[in-house]
C-alpha positions in Angstrom: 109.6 123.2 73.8 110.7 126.4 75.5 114.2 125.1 76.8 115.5 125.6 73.1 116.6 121.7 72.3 114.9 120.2 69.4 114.4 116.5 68.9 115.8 114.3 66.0 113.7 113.6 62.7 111.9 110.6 63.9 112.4 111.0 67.3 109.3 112.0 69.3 108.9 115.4 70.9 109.4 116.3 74.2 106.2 117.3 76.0 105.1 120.6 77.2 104.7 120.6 80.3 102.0 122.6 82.4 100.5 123.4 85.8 96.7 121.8 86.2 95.8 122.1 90.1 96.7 122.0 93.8 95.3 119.9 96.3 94.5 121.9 99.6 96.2 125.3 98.3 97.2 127.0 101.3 98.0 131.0 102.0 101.1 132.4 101.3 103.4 131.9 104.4 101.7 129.1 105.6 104.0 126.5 106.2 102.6 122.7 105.6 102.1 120.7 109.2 103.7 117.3 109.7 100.4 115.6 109.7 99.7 116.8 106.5 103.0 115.8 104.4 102.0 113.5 101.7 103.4 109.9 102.0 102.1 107.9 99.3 99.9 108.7 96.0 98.6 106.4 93.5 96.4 106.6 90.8 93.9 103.4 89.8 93.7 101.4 87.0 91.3 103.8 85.2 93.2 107.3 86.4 89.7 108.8 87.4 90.4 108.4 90.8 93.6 109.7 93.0 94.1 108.3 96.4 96.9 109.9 98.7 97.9 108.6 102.1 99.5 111.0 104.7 101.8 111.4 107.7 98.5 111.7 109.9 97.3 108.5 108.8 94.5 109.5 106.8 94.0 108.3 103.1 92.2 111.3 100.6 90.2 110.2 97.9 90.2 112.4 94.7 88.2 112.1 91.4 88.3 113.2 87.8 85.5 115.5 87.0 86.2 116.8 83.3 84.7 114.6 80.8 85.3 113.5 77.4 83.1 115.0 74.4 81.0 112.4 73.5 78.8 114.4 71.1 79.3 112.2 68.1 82.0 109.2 66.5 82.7 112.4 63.7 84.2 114.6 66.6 86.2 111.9 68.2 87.8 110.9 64.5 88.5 114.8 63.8 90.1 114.7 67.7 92.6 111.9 66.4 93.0 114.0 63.4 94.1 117.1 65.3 94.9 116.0 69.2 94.1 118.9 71.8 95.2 118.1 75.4 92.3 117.8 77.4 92.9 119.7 81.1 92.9 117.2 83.9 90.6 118.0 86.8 90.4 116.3 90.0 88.4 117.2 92.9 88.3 116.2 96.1 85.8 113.3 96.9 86.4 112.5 100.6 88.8 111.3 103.3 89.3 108.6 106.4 91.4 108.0 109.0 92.9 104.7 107.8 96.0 103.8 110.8 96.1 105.7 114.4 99.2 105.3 116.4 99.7 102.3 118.4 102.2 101.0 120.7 104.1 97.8 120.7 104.5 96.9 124.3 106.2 93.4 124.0 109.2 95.3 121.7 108.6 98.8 123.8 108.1 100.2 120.1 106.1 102.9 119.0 104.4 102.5 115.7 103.3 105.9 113.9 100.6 105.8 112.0 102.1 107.6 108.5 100.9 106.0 105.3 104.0 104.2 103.8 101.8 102.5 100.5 98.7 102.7 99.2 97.0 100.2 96.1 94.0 100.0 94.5 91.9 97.0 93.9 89.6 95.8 91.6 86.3 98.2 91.6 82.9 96.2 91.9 79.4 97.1 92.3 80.0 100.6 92.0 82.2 101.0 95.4 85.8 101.1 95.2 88.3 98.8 97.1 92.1 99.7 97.7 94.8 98.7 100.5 96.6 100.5 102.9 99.5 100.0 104.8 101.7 101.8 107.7 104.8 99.8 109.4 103.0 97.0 110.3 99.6 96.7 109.7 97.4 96.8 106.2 93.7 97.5 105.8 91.9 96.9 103.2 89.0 99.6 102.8 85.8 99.8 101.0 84.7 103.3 99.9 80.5 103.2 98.3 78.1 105.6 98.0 75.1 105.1 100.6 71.4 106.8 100.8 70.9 108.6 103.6 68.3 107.0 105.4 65.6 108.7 107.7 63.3 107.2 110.6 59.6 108.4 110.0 56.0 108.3 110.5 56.1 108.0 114.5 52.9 108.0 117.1 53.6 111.5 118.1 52.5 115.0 116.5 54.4 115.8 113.5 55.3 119.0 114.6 57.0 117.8 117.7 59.1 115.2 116.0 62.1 115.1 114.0 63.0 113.2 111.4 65.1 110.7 113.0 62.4 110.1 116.0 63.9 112.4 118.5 61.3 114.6 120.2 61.9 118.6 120.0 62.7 119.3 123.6 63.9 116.3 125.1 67.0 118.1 125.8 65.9 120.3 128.7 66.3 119.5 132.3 65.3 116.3 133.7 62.8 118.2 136.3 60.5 119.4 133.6 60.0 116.0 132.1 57.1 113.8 132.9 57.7 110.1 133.1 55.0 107.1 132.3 54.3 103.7 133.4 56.8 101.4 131.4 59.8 103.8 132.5 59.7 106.1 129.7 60.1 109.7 129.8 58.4 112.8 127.7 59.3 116.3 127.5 56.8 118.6 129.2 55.8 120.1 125.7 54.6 116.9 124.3 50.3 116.0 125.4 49.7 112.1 125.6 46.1 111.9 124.4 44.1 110.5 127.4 42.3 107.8 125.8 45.9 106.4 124.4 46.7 106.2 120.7 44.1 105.2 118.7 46.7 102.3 116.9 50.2 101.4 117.1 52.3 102.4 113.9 55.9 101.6 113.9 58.6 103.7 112.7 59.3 103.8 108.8 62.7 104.1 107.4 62.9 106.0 104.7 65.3 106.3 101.4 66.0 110.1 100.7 67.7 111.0 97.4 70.8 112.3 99.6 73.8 110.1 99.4 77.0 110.2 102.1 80.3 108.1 100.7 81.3 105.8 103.2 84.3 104.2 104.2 84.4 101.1 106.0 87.5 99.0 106.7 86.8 95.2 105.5 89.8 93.5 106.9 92.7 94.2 108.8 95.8 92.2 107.8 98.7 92.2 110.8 100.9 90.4 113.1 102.6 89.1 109.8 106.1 91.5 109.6 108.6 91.8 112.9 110.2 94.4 110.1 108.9 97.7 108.7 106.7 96.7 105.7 108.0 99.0 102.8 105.6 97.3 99.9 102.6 96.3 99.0 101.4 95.0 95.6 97.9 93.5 94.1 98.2 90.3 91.5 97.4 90.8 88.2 94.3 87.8 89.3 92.3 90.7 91.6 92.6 88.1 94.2 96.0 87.8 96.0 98.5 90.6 97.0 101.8 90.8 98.2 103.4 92.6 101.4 107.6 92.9 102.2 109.6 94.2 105.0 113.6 94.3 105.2 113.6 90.0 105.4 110.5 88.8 104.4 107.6 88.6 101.4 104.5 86.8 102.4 101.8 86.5 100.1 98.0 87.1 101.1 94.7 86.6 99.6 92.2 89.6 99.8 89.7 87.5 101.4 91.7 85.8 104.5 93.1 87.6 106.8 94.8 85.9 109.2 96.8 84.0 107.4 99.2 84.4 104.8 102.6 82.6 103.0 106.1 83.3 103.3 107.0 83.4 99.7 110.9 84.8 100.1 112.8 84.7 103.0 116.6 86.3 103.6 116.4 86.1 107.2 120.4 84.2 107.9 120.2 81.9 110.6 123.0 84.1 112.3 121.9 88.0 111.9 125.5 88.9 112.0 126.2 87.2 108.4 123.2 89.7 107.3 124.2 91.5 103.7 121.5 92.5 102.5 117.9 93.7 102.8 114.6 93.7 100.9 114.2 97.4 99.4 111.0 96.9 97.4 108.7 94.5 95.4 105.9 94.3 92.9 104.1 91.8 90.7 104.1 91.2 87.0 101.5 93.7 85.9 100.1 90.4 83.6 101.4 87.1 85.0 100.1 85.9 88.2 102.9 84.2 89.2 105.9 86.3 89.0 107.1 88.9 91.0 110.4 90.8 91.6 111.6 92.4 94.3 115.0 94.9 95.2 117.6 94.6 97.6 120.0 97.3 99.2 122.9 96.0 97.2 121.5 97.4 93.8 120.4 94.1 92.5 116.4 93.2 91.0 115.2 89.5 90.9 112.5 87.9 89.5 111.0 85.0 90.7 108.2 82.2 89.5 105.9 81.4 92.4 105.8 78.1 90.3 109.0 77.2 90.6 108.4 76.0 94.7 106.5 77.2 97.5 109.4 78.8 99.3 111.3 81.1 96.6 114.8 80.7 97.7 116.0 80.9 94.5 115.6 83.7 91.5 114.8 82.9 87.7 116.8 85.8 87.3 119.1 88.1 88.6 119.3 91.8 87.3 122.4 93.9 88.6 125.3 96.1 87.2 129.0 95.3 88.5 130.4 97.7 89.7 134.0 99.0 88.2 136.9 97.9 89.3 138.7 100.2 91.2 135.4 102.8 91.9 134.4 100.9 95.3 134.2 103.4 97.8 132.7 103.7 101.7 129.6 104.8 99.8 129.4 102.9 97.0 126.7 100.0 98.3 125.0 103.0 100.2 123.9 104.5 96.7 123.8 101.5 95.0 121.0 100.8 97.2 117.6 100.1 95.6 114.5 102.3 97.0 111.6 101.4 95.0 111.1 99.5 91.3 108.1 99.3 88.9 107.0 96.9 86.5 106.0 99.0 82.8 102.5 98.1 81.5 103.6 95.7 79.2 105.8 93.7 81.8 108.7 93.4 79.7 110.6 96.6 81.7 111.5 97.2 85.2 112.1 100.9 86.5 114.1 100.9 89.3 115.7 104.1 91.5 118.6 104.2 93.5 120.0 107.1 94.7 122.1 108.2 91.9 120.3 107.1 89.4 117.1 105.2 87.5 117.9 102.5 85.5 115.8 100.4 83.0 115.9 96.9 82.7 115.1 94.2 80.1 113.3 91.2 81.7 114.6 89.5 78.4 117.9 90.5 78.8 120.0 90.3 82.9 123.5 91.5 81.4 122.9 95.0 82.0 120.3 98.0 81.7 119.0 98.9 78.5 119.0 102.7 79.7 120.4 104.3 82.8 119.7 108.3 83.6 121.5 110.4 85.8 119.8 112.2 88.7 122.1 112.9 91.4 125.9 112.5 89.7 126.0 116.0 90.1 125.5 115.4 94.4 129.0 112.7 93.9 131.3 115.1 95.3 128.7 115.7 98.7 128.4 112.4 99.5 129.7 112.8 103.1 127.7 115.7 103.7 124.8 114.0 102.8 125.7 111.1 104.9 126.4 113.2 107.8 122.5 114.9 107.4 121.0 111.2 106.4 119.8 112.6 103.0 121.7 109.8 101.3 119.5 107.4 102.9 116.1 109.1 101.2 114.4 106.7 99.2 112.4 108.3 96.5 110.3 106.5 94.0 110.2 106.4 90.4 107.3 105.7 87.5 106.7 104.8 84.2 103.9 106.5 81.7 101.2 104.6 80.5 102.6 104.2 77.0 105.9 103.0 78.2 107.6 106.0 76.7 108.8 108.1 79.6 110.4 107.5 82.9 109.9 110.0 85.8 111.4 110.8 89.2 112.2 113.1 92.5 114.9 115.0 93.8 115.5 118.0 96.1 114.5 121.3 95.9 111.1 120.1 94.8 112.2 119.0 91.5 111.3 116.2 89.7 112.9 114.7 86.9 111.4 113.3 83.5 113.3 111.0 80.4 111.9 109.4 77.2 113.4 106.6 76.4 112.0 105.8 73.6 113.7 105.3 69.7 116.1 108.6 68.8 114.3 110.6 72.4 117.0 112.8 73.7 114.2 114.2 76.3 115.8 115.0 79.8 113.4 117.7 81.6 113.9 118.9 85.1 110.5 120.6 86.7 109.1 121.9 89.6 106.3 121.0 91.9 105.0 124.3 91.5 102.7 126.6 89.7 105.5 127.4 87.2 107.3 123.7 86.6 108.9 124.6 83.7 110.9 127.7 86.1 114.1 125.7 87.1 114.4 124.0 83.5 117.6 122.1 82.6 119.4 122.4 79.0 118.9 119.4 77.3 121.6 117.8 74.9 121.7 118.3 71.4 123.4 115.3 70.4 120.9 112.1 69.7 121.5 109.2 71.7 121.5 105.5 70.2 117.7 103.9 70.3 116.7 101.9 72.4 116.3 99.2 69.5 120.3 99.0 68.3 121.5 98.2 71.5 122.9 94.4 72.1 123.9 94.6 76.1 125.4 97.7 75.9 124.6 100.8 78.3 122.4 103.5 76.7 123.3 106.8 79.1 121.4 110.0 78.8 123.2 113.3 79.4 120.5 115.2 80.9 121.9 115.8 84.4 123.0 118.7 85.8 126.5 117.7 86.8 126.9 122.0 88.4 125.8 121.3 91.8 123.3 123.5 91.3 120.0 124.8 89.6 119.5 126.1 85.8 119.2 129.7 88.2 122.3 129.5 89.6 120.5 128.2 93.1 121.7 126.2 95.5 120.0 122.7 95.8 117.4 122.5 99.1 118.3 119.3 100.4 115.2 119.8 103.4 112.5 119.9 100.5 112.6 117.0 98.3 109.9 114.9 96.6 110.1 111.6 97.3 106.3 110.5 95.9 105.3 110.7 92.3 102.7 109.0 90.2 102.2 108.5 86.5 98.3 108.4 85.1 97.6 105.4 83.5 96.5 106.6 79.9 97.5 110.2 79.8 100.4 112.3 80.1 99.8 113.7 83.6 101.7 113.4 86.7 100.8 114.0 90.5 103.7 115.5 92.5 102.7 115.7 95.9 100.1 118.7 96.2 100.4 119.6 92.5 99.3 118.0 89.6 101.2 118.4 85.7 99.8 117.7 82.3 101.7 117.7 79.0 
């Protein structure tokens, strides 16, 4: 790889990153409106499809257009032989206005209508299903191909009519049309036979071979969170899905909307004995009945919707103690939690807190089996970047397909990616950009313990940069950051905002 570190015998090789495509590649100078900031981004279950929610409220649906080379099993076999890395192409399919801004007049609150998650559902009879969600309210849209459908064969001259039944000229002035017995009114440019039509024949609809994608909201799930919702998540059973806000988790199914189930509950009876706060959840990517969710005090528990209806209690509780003597003003500030995901398999969670990701062990609640450095290097700022807010950005994390690599944002644009795998030393810093590999980081040279030797134990990786600033020597931008990322779910590609990366 071009930043000069090699990895171990037996360790697997950093990827080579590179630039695929923009979305909505705009002219030098131009600067990005606020409408137009991307919010959310999530790939489906197949990653042919790319969905991206904005701060305008609108959801934009890409899809994959290069194809795989099906010309024969021989090729395929001599492809495994020899892997070439196929170029990911997206291109845009369409877009809807999902949430418009509305106004809360019993709590005098404005609700914007920005795009906080987006999920997709289970795709049947060739339309495709996915959930959105703003502060308060989540809609759950149907996207589907439709023919294009045309009114013909009318009583009038074929000449004078359009395809939809309108009548060429009925748009001049009212003086110059003629009007007939049952109330009706014709243009002057079209003759009524004198002896009447010789038969009635009512309009045909006709099928063309044009088709317009359609998007149709199916069910609109609210009045369920007095708090900001800040996730949504679909069940592994295609049926049920999950919604939080700061307090509450309540638990829906797809097709009832106004009801759901308080699942988990933090509310205190007195708000003033209030500690802590609901940062994010998701379900088990295979089990139907477990979930786990964050909180702003660093900690991850799972639960089993088995256990009781009302889960009060955790099956287990997944936090790192803090050392003694390191508590600061800040310290629960950055410890806090700002978005987790389950790995394919279910056995890992990925979470992100502002310093750091950490990777935990569902098998194992004494500690993370791998924590990476992002922001240690930002330690020394922290009261800057409380006085600007920018300690309070919550930026997400993900996890590839095959559970090898971990990937997040920071600022300047730059996003951050780590194997974790057996003997990976990868640590690669990017930028969403046409040139990510620009700003790259030195990685260490010295081969960390894998992941399978630990027993409880830490496993750090060294790939920060600890300078305060960029591999140029630059100052770190703390106004551009990238908060949303997402992770295909079979290939090594990632969608950063606008941009889109392949390895």
């Amino acid at each position: 790889m071009s930043n000069g570190a090699v990895a171990p015998i037996g360790g697997p090789q950093p990827l080579d990153w590179k630039f695929s495509q923009v979305f909505g590649e705009r002219t030098a100078g131009e600067e990005v409106q606020e409408v137009d900031i991307i919010s959310a981004i999530e790939f489906d279950r197949t990653g042919d499809h790319l969905a991206t929610g904005d701060r305008g409220g609108r959801v934009v649906l890409f899809e994959r257009t290069d194809t795989r080379d099906n010309a024969g099993q021989r090729i395929d076999l001599e492809k495994l032989d020899n892997p070439m890395n196929r170029h990911p192409e997206f291109r845009y399919k369409t877009e809807f206005q999902s949430h418009e801004p509305e106004f809360d007049y019993l709590k005098s609150l404005e609700i914007e209508e920005k795009i906080n998650k987006i999920r997709w559902c289970q795709s049947a009879n060739g339309g495709l299903f996915l959930l959105s969600s703003n502060d308060k309210t989540i809609k759950f849209w149907k996207v589907q191909e439709k023919q294009v459908k045309k009114v013909g064969d009318m009583n009038v001259d074929s000449t004078k009519a359009m395809g939809n039944g309108s009548i060429v000229g009925s748009s001049i002035s009212t003086s110059s049309k003629q009007y007939i017995e049952n109330g009706g009114c014709i243009s002057s440019d079209f003759s009524f036979p004198t002896a009447g039509f010789p038969s009635l024949r009512l309009p045909v609809v006709t099928s063309s071979i044009e088709t317009n994608l359609m998007a149709r909201c199916r069910r609109i799930y609210a009045h369920a969170h007095d708090y900001h919702i800040n996730s949504i998540s679909i069940n592994s059973d295609g049926e049920t899905f999950i919604s939080a806000d700061d307090l509450r988790i309540n638990l829906w199914n797809l097709e009832i909307s106004n009801q759901s189930f308080n699942i988990v509950d933090v509310k205190p009876a007195n708000m003033e004995d209030l500690t802590e706060v609901i940062t994010s959840a998701e379900f088990h990517p295979k089990h139907c009945n477990m979930l786990a969710y964050s909180s702003s005090k660093g900690s991850v528990r799972l639960i089993d919707m088995r256990q009781s209806a009302l889960c009060d209690s955790h099956s287990k509780l997944f936090a790192e103690q803090v050392a003694p003597g390191t508590r600061s003003f800040f310290t629960e500030i950055i410890a806090s939690i700002s978005d987790i995901k389950f790995a394919k398999d279910g056995r890992h969670i990925l979470s992100r807190d502002y310093m750091t990701l950490k990777l935990w062990d569902i098998n194992m609640d004494s500690g993370p089996v791998a924590t990476f450095q992002i922001h240690e290097h930002l330690r020394p700022k922290l009261c800057d970047l409380y006085e600007n807010d920018s300690i309070f950005d919550k930026f997400e994390c993900c996890l590839s397909g095959d559970g090898l690599r971990v990937a997040t944002g920071s600022y300047s644009n730059l996003f951050r990616v780590f194997g974790y795998s057996d003997g990976s030393i990868e640590a690669t810093t990017l930028e969403a950009s046409k040139n990510p590999m620009r700003r790259q980081c030195q990685m260490p040279s010295r081969p960390l313990r894998p992941l399978g030797s630990l027993s409880g134990v830490v496993r750090r990786v060294k790939g920060a940069d600890n300078s305060g600033v960029d591999a140029n020597g630059n100052t770190f931008d703390f106004t551009t950051k990238l908060l949303h990322l997402a992770w295909h779910p079979t290939e090594n590609s990632l969608a950063c905002d606008y941009f889109m990366y392949y390895a």
